[in-house]
N, C-alpha and C positions, 0 to 999 in steps of 0.2 A: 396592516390595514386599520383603519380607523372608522367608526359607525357616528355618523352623525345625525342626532333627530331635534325636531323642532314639533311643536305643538303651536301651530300657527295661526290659530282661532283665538288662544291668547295674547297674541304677539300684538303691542301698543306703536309701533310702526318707528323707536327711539331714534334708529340708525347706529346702535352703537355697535353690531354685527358684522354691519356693513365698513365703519370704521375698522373692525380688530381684521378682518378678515374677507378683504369688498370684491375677490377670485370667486370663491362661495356663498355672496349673499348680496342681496341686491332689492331696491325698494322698489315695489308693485304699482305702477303708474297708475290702476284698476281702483284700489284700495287701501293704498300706504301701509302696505304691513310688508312686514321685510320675507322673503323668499330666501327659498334655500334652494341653489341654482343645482339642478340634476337631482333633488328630491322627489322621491315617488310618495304619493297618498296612500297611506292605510288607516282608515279611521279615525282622520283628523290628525294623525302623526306623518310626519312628513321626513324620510330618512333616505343617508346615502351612505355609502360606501367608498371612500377616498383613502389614496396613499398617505404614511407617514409624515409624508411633508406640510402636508396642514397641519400635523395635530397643533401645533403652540399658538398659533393664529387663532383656530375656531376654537381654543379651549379660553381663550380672551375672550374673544365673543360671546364663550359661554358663560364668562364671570362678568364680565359687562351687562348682561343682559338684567333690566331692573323685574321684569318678570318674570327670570329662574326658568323660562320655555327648553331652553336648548342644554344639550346633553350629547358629550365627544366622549366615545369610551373607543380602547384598543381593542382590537379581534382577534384572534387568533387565522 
């Protein structure tokens, strides 16, 4: 399993998330910042739980990102 969070208060709305990985991440029609689709709120952090098969996608996502928001780690 793979954990994926997003701190989406900082999040600049680039798109480049959406490019690496646009299954999990999708721009907010509300307020142009990018979402993290099936993310639950905790505190401003916004995290999911997804199979193996993202991780090379959303770990793009996460070195694309110009504000360092997001963060793919493996789980046990």
């Amino acid at each position: 399993m793979i954990r994926i969070t997003q701190q989406r208060a900082k999040c600049i709305g680039c798109n480049a998330c959406v490019e690496a990985a646009h299954h999990r991440w999708r721009i907010s029609r509300k307020d142009g910042k990018c979402t993290l689709v099936g993310g639950i709120d905790k505190k401003g952090f916004f995290s999911v739980l997804v199979g193996d098969d993202e991780y090379e996608d959303n770990l793009m996502a996460a070195k694309h990102c110009p504000v360092n928001i997001i963060k793919v780690e493996k789980t046990k």
